[in-house]
C-alpha positions in Angstrom: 9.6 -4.6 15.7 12.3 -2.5 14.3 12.5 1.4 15.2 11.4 2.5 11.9 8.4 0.4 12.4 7.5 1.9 15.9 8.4 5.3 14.6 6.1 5.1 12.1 2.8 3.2 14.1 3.3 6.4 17.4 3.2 9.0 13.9 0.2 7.0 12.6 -1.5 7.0 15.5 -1.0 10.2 16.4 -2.6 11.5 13.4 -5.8 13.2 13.8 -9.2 12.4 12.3 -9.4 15.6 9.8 -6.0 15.1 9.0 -7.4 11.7 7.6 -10.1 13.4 5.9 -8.4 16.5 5.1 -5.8 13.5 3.0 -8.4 12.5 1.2 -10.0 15.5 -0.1 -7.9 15.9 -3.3 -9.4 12.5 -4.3 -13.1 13.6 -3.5 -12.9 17.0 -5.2 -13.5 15.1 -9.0 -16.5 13.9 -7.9 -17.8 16.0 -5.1 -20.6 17.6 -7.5 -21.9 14.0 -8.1 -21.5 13.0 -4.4 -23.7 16.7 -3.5 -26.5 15.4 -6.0 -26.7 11.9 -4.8 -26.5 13.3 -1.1 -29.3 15.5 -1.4 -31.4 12.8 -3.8 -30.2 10.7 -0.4 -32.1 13.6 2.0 -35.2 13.2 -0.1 -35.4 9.7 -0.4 -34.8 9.5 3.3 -37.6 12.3 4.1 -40.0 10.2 2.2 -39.2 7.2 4.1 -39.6 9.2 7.5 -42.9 10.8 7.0 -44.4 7.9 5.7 -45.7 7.0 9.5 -47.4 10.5 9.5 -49.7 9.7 6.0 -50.3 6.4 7.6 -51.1 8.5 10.9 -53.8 10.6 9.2 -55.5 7.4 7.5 -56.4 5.8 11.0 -57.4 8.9 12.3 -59.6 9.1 9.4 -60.9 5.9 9.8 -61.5 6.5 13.6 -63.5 9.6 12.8 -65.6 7.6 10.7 -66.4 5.3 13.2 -67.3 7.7 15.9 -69.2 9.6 13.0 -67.6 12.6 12.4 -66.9 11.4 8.5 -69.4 10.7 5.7 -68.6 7.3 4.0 -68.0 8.8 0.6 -65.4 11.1 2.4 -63.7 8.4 4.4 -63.5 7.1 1.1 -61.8 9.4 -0.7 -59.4 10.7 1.9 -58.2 6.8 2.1 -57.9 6.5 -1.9 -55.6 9.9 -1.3 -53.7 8.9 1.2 -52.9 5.4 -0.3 -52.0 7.0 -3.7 -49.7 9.5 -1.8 -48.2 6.7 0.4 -47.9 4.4 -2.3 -46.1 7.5 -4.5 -44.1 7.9 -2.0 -42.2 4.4 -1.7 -41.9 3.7 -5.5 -40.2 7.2 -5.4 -38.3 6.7 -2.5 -37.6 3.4 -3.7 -36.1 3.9 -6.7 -34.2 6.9 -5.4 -32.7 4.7 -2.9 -31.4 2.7 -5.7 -29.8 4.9 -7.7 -28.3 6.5 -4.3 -26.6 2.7 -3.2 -25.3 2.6 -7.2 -24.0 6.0 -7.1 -21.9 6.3 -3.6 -20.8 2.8 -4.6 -19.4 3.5 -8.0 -17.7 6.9 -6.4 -16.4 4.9 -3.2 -14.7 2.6 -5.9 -13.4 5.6 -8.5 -12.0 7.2 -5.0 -10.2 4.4 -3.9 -9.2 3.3 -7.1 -7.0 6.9 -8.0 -6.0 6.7 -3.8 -4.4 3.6 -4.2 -2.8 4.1 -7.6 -1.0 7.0 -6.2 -0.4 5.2 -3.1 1.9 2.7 -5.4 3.3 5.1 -7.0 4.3 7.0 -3.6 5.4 3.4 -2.4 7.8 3.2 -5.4 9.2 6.9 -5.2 10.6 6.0 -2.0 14.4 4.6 -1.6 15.4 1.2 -0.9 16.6 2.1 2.1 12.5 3.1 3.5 11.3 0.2 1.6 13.0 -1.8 3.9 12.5 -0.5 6.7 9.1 -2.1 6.9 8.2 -5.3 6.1 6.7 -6.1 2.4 3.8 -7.9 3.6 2.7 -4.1 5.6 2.7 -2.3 2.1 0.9 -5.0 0.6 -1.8 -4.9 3.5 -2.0 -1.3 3.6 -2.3 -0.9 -0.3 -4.9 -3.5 -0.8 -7.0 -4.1 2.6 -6.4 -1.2 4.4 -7.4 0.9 1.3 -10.6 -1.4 0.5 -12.1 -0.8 3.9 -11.8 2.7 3.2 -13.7 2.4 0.2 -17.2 1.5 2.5 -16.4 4.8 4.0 -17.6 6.6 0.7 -20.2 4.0 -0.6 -21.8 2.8 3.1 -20.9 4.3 6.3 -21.0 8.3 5.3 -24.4 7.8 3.3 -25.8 5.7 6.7 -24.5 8.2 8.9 -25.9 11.6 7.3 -29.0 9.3 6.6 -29.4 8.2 10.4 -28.7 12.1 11.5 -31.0 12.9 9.0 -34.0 10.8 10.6 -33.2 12.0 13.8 -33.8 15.4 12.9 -37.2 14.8 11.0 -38.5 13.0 13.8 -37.5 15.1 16.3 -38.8 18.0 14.2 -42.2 16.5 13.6 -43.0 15.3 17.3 -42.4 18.3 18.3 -44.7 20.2 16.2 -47.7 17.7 16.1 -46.8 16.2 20.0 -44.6 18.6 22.2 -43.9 17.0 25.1 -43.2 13.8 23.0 -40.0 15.8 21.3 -38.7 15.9 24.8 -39.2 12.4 25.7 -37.0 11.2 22.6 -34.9 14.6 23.1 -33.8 13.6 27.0 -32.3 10.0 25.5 -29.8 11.8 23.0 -27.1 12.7 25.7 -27.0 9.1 27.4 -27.0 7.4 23.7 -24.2 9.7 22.7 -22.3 8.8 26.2 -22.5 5.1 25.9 -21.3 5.5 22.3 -17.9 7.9 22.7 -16.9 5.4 25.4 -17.6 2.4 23.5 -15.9 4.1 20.7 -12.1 5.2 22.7 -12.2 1.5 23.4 -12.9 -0.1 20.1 -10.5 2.1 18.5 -7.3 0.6 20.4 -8.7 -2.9 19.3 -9.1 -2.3 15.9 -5.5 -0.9 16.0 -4.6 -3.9 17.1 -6.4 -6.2 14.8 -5.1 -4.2 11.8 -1.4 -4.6 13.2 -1.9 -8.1 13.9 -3.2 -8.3 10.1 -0.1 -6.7 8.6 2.0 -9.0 10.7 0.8 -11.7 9.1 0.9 -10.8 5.5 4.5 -10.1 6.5 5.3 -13.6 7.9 3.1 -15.2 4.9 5.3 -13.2 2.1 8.6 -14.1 4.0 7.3 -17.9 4.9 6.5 -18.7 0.8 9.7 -17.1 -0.3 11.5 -19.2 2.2 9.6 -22.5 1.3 12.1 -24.1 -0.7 14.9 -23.9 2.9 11.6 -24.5 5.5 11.3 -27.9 3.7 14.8 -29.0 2.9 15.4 -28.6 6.8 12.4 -30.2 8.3 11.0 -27.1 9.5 7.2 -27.2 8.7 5.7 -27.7 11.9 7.8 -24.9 13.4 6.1 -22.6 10.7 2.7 -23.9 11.5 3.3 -23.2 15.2 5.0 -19.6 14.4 1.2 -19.1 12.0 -0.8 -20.8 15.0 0.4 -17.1 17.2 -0.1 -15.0 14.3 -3.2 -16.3 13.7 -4.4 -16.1 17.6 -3.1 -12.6 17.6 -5.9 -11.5 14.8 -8.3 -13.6 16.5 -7.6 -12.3 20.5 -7.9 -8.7 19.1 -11.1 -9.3 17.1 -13.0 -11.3 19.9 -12.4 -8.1 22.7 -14.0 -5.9 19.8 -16.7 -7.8 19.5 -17.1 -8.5 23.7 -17.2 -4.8 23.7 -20.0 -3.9 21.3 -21.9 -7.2 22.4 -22.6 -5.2 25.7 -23.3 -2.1 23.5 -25.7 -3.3 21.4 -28.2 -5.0 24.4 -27.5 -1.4 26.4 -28.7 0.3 23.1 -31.8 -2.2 22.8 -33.0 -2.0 26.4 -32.8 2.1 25.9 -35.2 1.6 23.0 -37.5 -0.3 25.0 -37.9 2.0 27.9 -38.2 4.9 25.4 -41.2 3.4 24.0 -42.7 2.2 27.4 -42.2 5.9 28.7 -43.9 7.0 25.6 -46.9 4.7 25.9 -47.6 5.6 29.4 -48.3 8.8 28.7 -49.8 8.2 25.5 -52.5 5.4 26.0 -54.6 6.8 28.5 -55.0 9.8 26.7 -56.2 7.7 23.7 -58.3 5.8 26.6 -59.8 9.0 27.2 -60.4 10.5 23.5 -57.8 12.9 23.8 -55.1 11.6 21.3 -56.7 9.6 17.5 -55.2 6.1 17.4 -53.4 7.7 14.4 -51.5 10.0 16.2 -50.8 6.9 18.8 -49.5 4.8 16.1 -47.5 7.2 14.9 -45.5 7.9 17.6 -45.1 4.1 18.5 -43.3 4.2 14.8 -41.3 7.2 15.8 -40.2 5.5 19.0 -39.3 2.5 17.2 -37.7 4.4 14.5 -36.2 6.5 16.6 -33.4 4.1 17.9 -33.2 2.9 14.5 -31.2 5.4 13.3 -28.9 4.9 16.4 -28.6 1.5 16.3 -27.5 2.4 12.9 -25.3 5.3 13.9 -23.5 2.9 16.9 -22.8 -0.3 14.4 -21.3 2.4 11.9 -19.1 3.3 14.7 -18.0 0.0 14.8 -16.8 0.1 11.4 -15.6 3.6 11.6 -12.9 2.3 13.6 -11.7 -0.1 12.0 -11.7 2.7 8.8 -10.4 5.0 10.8 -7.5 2.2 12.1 -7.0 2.1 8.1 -6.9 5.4 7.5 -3.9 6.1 10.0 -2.3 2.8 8.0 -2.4 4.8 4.8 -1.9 8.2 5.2 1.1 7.6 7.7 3.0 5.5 4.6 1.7 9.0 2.4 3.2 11.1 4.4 6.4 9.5 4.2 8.7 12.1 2.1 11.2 9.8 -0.1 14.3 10.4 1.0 15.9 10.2 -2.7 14.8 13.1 -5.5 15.2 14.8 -8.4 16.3 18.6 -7.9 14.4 21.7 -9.1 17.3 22.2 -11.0 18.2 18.6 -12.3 20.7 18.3 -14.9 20.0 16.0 -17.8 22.4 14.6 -20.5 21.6 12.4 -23.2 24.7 10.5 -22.4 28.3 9.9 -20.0 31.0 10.8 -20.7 31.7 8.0 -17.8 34.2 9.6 -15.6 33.3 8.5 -12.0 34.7 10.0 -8.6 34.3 9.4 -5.4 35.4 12.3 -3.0 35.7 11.7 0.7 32.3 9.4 0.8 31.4 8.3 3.9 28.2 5.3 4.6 26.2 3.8 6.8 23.5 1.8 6.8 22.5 1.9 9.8 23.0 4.9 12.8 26.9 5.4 13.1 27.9 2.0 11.9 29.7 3.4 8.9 30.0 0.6 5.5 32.4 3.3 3.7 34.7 5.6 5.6 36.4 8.7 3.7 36.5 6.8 -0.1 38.0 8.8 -3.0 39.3 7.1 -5.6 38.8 8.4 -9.9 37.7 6.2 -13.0 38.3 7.2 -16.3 35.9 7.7 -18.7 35.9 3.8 -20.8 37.7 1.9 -18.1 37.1 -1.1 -16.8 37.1 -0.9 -12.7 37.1 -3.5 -10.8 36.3 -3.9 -6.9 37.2 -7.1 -4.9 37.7 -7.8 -1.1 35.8 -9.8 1.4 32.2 -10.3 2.1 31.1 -7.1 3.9 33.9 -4.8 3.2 31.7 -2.4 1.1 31.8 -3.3 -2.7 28.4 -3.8 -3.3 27.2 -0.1 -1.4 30.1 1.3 -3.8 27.7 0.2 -6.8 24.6 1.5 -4.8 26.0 4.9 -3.7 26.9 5.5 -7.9 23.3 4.7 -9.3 22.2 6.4 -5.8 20.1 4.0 -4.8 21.5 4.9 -0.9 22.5 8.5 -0.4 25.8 9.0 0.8 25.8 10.7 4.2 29.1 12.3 4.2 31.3 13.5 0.6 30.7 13.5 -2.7 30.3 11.2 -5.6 30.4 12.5 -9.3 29.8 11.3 -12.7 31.8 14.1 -15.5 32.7 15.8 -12.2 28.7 16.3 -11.9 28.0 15.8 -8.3 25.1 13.0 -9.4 22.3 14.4 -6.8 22.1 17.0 -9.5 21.3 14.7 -12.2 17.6 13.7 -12.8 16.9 10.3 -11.3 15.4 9.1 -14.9 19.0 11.1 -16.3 21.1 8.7 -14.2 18.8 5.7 -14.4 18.9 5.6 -18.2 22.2 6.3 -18.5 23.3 3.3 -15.8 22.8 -0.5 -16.2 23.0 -2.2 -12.8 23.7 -6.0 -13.2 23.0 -7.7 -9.8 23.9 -11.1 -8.5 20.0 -11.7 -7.4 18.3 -11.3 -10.6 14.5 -10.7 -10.3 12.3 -11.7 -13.0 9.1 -10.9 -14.0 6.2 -13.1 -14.8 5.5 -13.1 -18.2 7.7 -13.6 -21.2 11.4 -13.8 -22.1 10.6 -10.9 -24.5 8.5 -8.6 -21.6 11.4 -9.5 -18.9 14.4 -8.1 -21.7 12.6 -4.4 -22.7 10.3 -4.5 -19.0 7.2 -3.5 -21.1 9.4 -1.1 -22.9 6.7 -0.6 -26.2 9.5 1.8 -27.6 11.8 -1.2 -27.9 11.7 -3.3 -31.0 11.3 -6.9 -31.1 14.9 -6.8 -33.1 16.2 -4.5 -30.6 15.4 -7.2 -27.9 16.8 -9.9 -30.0 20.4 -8.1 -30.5 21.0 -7.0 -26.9 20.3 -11.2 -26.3 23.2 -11.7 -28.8 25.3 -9.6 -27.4 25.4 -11.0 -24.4 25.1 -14.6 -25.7 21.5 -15.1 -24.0 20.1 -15.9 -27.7 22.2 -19.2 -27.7 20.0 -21.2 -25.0 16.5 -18.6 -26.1 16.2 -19.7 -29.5 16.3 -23.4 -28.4 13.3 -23.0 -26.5 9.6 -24.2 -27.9 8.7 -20.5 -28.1 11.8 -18.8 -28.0 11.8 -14.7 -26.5 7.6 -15.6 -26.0 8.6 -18.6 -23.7 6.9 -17.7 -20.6 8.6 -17.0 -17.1 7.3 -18.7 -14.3 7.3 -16.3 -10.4 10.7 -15.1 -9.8 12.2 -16.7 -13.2 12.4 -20.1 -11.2 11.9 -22.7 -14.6 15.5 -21.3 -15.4 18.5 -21.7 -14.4 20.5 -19.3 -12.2 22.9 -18.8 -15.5 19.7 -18.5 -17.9 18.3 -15.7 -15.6 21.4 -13.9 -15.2 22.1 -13.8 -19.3 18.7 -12.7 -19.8 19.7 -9.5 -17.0 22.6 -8.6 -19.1 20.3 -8.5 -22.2 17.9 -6.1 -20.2 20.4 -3.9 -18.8 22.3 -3.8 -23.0 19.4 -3.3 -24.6 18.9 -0.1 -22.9 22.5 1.0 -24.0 23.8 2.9 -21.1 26.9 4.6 -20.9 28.0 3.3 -17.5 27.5 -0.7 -16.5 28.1 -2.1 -13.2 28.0 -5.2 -12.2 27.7 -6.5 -8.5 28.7 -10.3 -8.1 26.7 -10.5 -11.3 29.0 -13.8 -12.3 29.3 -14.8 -8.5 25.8 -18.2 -8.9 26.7 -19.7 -12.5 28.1 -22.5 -14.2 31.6 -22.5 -15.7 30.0 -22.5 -19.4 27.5 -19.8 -18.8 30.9 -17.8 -17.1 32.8 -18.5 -20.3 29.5 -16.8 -22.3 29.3 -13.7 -20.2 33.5 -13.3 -20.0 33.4 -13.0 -23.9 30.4 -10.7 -23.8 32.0 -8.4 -20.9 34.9 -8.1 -23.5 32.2 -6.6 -25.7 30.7 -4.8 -23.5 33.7 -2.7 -23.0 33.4 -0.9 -26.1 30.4 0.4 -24.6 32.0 2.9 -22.0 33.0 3.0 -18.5 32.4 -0.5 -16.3 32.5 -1.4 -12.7 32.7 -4.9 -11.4 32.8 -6.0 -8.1 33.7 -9.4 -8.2 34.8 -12.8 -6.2 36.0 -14.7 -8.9 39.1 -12.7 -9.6 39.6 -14.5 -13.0 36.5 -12.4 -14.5 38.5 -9.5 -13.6 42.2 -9.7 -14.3 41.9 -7.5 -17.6 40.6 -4.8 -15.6 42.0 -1.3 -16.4 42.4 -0.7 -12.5 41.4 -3.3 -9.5 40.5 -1.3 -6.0 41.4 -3.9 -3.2 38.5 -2.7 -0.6 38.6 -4.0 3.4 36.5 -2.8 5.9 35.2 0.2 4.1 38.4 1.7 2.8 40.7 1.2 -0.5 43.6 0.2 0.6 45.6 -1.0 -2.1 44.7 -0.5 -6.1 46.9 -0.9 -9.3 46.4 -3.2 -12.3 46.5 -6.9 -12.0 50.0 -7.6 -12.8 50.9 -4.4 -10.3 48.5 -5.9 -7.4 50.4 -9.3 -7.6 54.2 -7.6 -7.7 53.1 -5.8 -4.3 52.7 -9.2 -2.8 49.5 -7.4 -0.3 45.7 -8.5 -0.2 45.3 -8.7 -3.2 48.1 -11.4 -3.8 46.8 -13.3 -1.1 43.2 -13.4 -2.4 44.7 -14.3 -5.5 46.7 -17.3 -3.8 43.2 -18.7 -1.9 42.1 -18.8 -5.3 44.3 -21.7 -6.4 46.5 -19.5 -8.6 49.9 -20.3 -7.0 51.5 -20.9 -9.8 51.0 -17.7 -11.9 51.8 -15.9 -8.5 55.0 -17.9 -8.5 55.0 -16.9 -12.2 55.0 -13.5 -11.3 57.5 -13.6 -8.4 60.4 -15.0 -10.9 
């Protein structure tokens, strides 16, 4: 587990439960006037349902009057015609209430959910790269899709149940103690030791539902890093190592689930024997005073339903607990990733241009990646505005964070770096996106089509539009070949095409969007020599465009760079054309010379 991940499950956990509820109240509001109404068509339905036992209640007790001839037969008859009709009244209306209560918090649960998690994705994607990476992908995707689902039976089960089951309490309690006093007590004395068992039960299921949901995200993360990596798990053998490294996951989930499920099956049985001594307390007082024509058989039956009923609603209120936690578990899941404040923003005061100029600067920058380990250390270098820069060195000396640190995807953490002597955190971020095209070496495509994957559901984008910035970059020479040329569809990741094919079809994407600055990082480093040969002559075009920055390996694709910044461990230490790089006979001459170019090295000695 890296720090950033324990950081963030101590801040999660930490979190308290009506700072949970408190997050989602914005999302309620819309539809709290409809969530009041079906509550209180809830409290009737559920007030219906309770007193039903007290119309039955009155119908024996009839009846028994009758019998020891204290009611005519034509009134015995008509009280029992009443009472039927109003029992019978009572659960078609209680019945269909209930329905329209279970549609209603169900189609609110899902409209709450649905507007939480879209601005939970769009809070995921507001955050840098450098956050997004801080936690696995597979925890976003469990926390955006599972973790937010579970919340959802908050709203359309387990807050209806609950104020239902509190609700029943309450009309019971209220009605034994105005027909049967000393009953109210009996059922009253139980509350404190049912509310006991249940906030220790609870403290205890909560830590292994924490686990379960941790154990959960660990998983998706392994699954999404395991299916990406199939292609080198099987070309090295390595399947049974993967099904062992699942085998733990796997146990983890199921070790966490069994202890919650050990814990409430001693909670359940506790709560069941309570009921039973309830009732047995409640018919030894009761049956000998029916015994003795003190108390109707009506008024015995009903509280032998009220008993019964009575630990119904705390049955109910003790398995939502159960499922509380493991909301609650999700809750903490969610909100901590919402509170998370993205670390890269637009200013109050953004600037925004329709267009560079394409002077870049960098003034004293200074990066790290990681705590102290510094990638860049005290950079400044200038580009003109409609040169061609070029940065080469070895693996790791900090060419690629260059690119990064100018479309600020990173922040720098020390200096400066400025686009028309605009420091760029004072630029919008959709100023500077629009106006920068970032090529990359690991292009990412979408499924879909050739056509969706160039203007990336751009609708503003014409389908000609699409078509030139392909020709421009000489991606039109293997699309129009294809059965259903720009529709041809892309499979996951772009993976029916070839590394070349994918990276042509990048440089159309970034063109088509005509920016005024273009870097590209290693963006020729994976392809053929023909598909090289294609992007060289468009780079040539694409030079006419305005200021460009490669970083580059192959020194060939850069030699008619306007200026070549030699970088090594984090600093420029040497920069000049190509011609000047070679004279000086440094770095960059010996880079040149690994690269089998002796002879125009010698060339340039003579």
């Amino acid at each position: 587990m890296t720090e950033f991940e324990e950081e963030l499950e101590t801040k999660q956990y930490s979190l308290k439960d009506t700072k949970l509820l408190k997050g989602f109240l914005p999302y309620i509001k819309p539809y709290l006037k409809h969530f009041i109404f079906i509550l209180l068509l809830d409290i009737v339905v559920d007030t219906l349902f309770t007193v039903e036992p007290v119309v039955v209640s009155r119908l024996l007790n009839n009846l028994q009057q009758f019998s020891d001839g204290l009611m005519t037969q034509s009134e015995v008859l008509n009280s029992v015609i009443l009472l039927m009709s109003i029992d019978a009244s009572m659960m078609i209306v209680a019945s269909l209430g209930a329905y329209l209560v279970n549609m209603g918090l169900k189609k609110i649960g899902s409209y709450i959910i649905r507007d939480f998690r879209n601005d939970m994705f769009k809070h995921v994607y507001s955050l840098s790269l450098s956050q997004l990476r801080d936690l696995p992908i597979g925890s976003y995707v469990t926390r955006i899709t599972n973790d937010t689902q579970n919340l959802s039976s908050f709203f359309s089960d387990v807050l209806p149940q609950l104020l239902r089951a509190i609700l029943t309490l309450l009309i019971i309690l209220v009605t034994t103690f105005v027909m049967e006093g000393l009953y109210g007590f009996i059922f009253l004395s139980f509350l404190p030791v049912v509310f006991l068992l249940s906030y220790f039960f609870r403290k205890k299921a909560k830590k292994y539902y924490r686990m379960e949901k941790k154990s959960i995200s660990k998983m998706n993360s392994f699954l999404s890093e395991s299916f990406q990596g199939v292609k080198v798990t099987k070309t090295y053998n390595r399947e049974e190592k993967k099904n062992q490294e699942f085998e733990v996951c796997n146990d983890r989930i199921y070790h966490s689930f069994l202890k919650s499920q050990d814990l409430f099956a001693i909670f359940y049985p506790m709560m069941y024997l309570l009921q039973m001594v309830c009732i047995i307390i409640i018919l030894a007082f009761a049956v000998p005073k029916v015994a003795l024509g003190v108390m109707l058989v009506g008024d015995l039956n009903m509280l032998y339903s009220y008993s019964t009923q009575f630990f119904s609603p705390i049955q109910t209120i003790t398995q939502l607990l159960n499922n509380l936690q493991s909301i609650i578990s999700s809750g903490e899941r969610t909100q901590a990733i919402m509170d998370m404040k993205p670390e890269i923003t637009s200013g109050e005061d953004s600037v925004n241009v329709p267009a560079f100029k394409g002077k870049i600067e960098f003034r004293n920058v200074s990066f790290a990646y990681e705590k102290d380990n510094y990638v860049l250390k005290d950079v400044s270098f200038i580009i003109k505005p409609g040169e061609t820069a070029a940065f080469v060195g070895a693996t790791g000396a900090g060419k690629s964070t260059i690119i990064s640190l100018i479309s600020r995807t990173y922040e720098v953490n020390a200096g400066q770096v400025l686009i028309d002597d605009i420091d760029i955190r004072d630029y919008s971020l959709t100023c500077l996106r629009r106006n920068v095209g970032v090529m990359l070496q690991d292009v990412f495509l979408f499924s879909g089509t050739i056509e969706e994957n160039i203007s990336l559901g751009d609708e503003k984008l014409t389908s000609k539009e699409i078509e030139d910035g392909a020709k421009e970059v000489g991606a039109d020479t293997f699309i129009t070949r294809l059965p259903k040329s720009y529709q041809e569809k892309v499979t996951e990741r772009g993976e029916n095409f070839s590394a070349g094919q994918r990276q042509l079809i990048s440089f159309a994407r970034t063109l088509v969007y005509k920016p005024s600055l273009v870097l590209l990082d290693e963006a020729t480093a994976n392809i053929d020599t023909e598909t090289e040969n294609i992007i060289q002559k468009s780079l040539e075009r694409m030079r006419s465009i305005g200021t460009m920055v490669i970083v580059a390996h192959r020194l060939s694709t850069i030699k008619n760079a306007n200026v070549i910044f030699v970088v090594s461990h984090g600093s420029i230490i040497e920069s000049g054309t190509h011609q000047e790089l070679l004279k000086q006979h440094g770095t960059y001459y010996n880079l040149y010379r690994l690269q089998n170019m002796e002879n125009d090295a010698k060339l340039i000695k003579e």
